[in-house]
C-alpha positions in Angstrom: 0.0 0.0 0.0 1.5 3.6 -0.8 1.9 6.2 1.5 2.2 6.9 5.3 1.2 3.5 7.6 -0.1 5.8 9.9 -2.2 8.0 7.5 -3.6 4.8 5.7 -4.5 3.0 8.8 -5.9 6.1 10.4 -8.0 7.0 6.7 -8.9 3.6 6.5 -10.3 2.0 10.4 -11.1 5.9 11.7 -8.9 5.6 14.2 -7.7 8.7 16.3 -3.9 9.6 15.6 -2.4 8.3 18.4 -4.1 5.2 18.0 -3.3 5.3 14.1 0.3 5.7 15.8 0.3 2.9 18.2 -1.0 0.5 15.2 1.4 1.1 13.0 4.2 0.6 15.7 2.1 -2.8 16.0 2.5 -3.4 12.2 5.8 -2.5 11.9 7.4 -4.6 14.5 5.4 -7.8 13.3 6.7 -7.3 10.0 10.2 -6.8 10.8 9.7 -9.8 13.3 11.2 -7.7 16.8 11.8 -9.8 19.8 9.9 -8.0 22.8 9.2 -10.8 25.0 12.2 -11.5 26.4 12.5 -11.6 30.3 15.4 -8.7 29.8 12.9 -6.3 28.3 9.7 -7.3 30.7 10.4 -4.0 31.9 9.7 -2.4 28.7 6.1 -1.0 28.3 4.1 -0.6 25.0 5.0 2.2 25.0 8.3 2.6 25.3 8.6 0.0 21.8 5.9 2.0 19.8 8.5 5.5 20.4 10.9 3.3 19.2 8.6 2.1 15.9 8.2 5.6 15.3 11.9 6.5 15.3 12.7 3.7 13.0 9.7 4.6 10.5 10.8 8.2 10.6 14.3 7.0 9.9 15.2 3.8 9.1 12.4 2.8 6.3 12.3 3.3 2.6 9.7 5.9 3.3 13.0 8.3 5.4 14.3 8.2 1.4 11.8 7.5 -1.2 7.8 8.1 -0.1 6.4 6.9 -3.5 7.2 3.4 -2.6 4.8 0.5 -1.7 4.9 -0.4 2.1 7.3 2.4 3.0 7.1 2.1 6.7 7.2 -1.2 7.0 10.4 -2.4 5.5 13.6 -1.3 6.7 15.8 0.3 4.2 17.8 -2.5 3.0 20.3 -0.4 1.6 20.7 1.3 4.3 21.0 -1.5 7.0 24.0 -3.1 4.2 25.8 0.5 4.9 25.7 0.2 7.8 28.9 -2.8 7.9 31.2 0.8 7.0 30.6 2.0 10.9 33.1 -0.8 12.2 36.1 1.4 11.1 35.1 3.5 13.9 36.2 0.0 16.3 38.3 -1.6 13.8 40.9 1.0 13.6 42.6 1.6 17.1 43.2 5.3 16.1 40.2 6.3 15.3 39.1 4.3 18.4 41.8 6.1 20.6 40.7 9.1 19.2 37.0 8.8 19.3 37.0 8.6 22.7 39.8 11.0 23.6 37.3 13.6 22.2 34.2 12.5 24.5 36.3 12.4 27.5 38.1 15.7 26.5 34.7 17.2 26.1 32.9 15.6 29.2 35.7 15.8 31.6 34.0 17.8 35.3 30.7 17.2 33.1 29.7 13.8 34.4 29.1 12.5 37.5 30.1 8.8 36.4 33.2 10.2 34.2 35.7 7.5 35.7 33.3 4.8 34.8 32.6 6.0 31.1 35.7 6.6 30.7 37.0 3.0 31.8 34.2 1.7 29.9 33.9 3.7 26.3 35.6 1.3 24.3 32.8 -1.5 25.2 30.4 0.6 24.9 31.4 2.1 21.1 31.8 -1.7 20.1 28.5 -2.5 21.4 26.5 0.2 19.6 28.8 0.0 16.7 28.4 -3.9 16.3 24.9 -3.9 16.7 24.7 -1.8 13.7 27.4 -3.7 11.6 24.9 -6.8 12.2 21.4 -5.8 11.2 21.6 -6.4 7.9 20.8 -10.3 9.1 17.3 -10.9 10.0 17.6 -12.6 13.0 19.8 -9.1 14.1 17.4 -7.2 13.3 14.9 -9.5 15.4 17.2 -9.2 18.7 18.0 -5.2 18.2 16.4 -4.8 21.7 17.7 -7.4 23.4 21.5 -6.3 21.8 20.5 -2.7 23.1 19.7 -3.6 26.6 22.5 -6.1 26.9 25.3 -4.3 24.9 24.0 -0.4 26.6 21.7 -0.2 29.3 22.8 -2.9 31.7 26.1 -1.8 31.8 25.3 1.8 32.5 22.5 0.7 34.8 25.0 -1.2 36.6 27.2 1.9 37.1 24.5 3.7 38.2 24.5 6.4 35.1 22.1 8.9 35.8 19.9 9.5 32.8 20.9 12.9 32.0 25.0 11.3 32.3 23.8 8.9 29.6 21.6 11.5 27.8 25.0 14.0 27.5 27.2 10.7 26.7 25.2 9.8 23.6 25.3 13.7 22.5 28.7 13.3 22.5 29.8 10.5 21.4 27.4 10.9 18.4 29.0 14.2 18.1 32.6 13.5 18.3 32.5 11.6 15.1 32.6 14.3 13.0 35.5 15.5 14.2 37.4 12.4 13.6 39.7 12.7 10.5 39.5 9.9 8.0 36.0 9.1 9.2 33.7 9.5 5.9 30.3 8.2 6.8 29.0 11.1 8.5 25.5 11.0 6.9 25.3 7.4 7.7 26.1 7.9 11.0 23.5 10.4 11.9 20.8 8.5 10.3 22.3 5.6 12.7 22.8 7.5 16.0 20.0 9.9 15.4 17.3 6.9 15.9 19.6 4.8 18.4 20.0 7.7 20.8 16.4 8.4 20.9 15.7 4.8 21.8 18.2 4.5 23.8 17.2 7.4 26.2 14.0 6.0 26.2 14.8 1.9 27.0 16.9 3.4 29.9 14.8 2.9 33.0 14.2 1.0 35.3 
């Protein structure tokens, strides 16, 4: 079907827009198969995923690039999820690694009140959020990108007792800081990457 998911579901059942909303979030994670049930994200609410849908619709579909094309919000952009292997350089290569995170710590030094921790534990969490991008071009990634968010992000933090607004100004950064690395040339890829992730991630990190 062409167009918006939420404008054809609302034009077609009735249905209020947040309700419209909340059924295409429904839609859209059946389609791309999600994993929610898992005893790691019981404390998730409906909520909480259907932000998340809406991220990824906004950003991640072939409706973010092309809105003339069947089924736009539902299907991920395959293109996009291939590109998304190039991000490793940013783990792969020790400098940029090095560097990467000499620029968050530079710029969040007195800023954060678990700065010894983040800064003990960037280079696990860049791998994690970089991985899991490197990997969702399989299908059953794409199926566990919750369950790699909680495990590979928010447990770890939660377990160093990151306030929200420490993981809130981490995320700005570290997105940030990539632009300033030299020989990094994915910028655009990047921000469609980090742009969604850091939403979702902000909003998956509670108790």
């Amino acid at each position: 079907m062409r167009g918006s998911l939420v404008d054809n579901i609302q034009q077609h059942f009735l249905l209020s827009d947040r309700l419209a909303r909340d059924y295409a979030a429904i839609v859209f994670f059946a389609n791309n198969r999600f994993e929610t049930g898992k005893k790691k994200l019981q404390y998730l609410s409906f909520g909480d995923f259907a932000f998340c849908a809406e991220l990824m619709i906004q950003n991640w579909t072939l409706g973010a690039v092309d809105s003339q094309v069947d089924d736009m919000d539902v299907d991920l952009d395959k293109e996009f999820l291939q590109d998304l292997k190039e991000l490793k350089v940013l783990v792969a290569d020790k400098d940029l690694l090095d560097l990467h995170k000499s620029l968050v710590c530079t710029a969040l030094r007195g800023k954060l009140s678990v700065f010894s921790e983040m800064e003990a534990n960037f280079k696990n969490l860049s791998r994690g959020l970089v991985n899991v991008a490197a990997k969702l071009i399989h299908n059953k990634d794409v199926r566990d990108l919750f369950v790699d968010l909680v495990e590979k992000f928010v447990e770890p933090c939660r377990s160093d007792h990151w306030p929200l607004n420490d993981v809130r100004l981490f995320l700005n950064q570290y997105s940030a800081s990539a632009h300033s690395l030299e020989g990094f040339r994915h910028q655009a890829l990047w921000d469609r990457y980090m742009g969604t992730l850091q939403g979702c991630l902000l909003r998956l990190y509670h108790d």
